[in-house]
C-alpha positions as CSV (number, residue, x, y, z in Angstrom):
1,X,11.4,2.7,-11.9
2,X,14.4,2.0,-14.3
3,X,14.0,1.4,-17.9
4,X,14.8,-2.8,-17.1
5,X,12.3,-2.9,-15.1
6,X,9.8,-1.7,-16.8
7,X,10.9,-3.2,-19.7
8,X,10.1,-6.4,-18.3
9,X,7.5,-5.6,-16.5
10,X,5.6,-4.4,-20.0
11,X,6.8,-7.7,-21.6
12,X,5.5,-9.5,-18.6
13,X,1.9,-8.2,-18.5
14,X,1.4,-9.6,-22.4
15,X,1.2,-12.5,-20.4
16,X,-2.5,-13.2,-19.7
17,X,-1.6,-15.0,-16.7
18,X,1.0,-13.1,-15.3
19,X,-1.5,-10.1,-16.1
20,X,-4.2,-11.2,-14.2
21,X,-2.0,-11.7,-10.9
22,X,-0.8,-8.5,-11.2
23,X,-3.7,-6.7,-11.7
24,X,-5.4,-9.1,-8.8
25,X,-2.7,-7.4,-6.4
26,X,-3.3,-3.4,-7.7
27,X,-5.5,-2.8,-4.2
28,X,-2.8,-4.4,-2.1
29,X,-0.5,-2.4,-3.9
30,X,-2.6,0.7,-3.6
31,X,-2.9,0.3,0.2
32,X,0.9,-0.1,0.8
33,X,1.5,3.1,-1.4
34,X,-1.1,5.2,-0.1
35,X,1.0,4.7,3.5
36,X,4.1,4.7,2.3
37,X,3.5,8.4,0.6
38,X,1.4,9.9,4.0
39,X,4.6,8.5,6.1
40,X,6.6,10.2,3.7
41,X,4.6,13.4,3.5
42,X,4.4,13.7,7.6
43,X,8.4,12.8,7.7
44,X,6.6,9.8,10.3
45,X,9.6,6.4,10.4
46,X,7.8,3.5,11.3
47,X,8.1,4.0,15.1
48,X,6.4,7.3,15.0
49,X,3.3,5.6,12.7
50,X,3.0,3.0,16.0
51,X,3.1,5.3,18.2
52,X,0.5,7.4,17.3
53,X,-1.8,4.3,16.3
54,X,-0.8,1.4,19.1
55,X,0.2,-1.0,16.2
56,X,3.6,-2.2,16.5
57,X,6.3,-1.2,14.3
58,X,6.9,-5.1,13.0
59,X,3.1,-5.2,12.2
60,X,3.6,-1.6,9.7
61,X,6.5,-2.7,8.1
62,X,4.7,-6.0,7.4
63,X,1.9,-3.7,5.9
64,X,4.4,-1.9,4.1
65,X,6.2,-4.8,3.1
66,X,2.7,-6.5,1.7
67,X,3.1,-9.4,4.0
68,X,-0.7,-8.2,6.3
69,X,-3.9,-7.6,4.8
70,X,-5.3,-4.4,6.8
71,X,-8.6,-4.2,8.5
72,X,-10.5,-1.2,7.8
73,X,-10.1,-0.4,11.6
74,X,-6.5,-0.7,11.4
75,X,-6.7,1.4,7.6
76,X,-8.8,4.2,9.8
77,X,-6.2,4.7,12.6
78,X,-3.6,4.7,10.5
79,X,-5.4,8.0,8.3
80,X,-6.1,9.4,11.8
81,X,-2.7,9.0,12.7
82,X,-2.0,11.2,9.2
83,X,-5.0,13.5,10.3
84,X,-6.2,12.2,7.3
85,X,-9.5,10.9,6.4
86,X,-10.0,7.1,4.6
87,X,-11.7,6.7,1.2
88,X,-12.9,3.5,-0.2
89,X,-14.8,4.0,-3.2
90,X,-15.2,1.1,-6.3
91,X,-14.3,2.1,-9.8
92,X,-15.4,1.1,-13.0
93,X,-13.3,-2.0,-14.4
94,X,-10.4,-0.6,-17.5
């Protein structure tokens, strides 16, 4: 992240509103980074990822991009894909 960024970004979450949406979208955000970092880590582009899980590569870059909402079942073959097992676990509120 560059320093503008979060520079703003910091200003912006004083906002209660603008907080509150943010922090409403950390899980979304999670997901996305979670798969972006396996794909990464297996050197996987998104064609490999749909091979290996029979979603199409549209549908992953929309998952990547934060424009889908995954199932679990979708969530769990793409960890399998990763040889990789899925965790879900809830967290005390900061």
């Amino acid at each position: 992240m560059s320093k503008n960024y979060r520079e703003t970004l910091e200003k912006q979450l004083q906002n209660p509103v603008f907080k509150s949406e943010f922090d409403a979208l950390e899980p979304e955000y999670q997901i996305v980074k979670a798969i972006l970092e396996a794909r990464a880590e297996k050197s996987f582009t998104q064609k490999d990822l749909s091979v290996a899980t029979g979603i199409t590569q549209s549908d992953i870059s929309k998952l990547e991009n934060g424009n889908a909402n995954p199932s679990l079942r979708t969530l769990k073959k793409i960890a399998a894909a990763f040889n990789m097992q899925l965790q879900i676990r809830f967290v005390t509120k900061r």
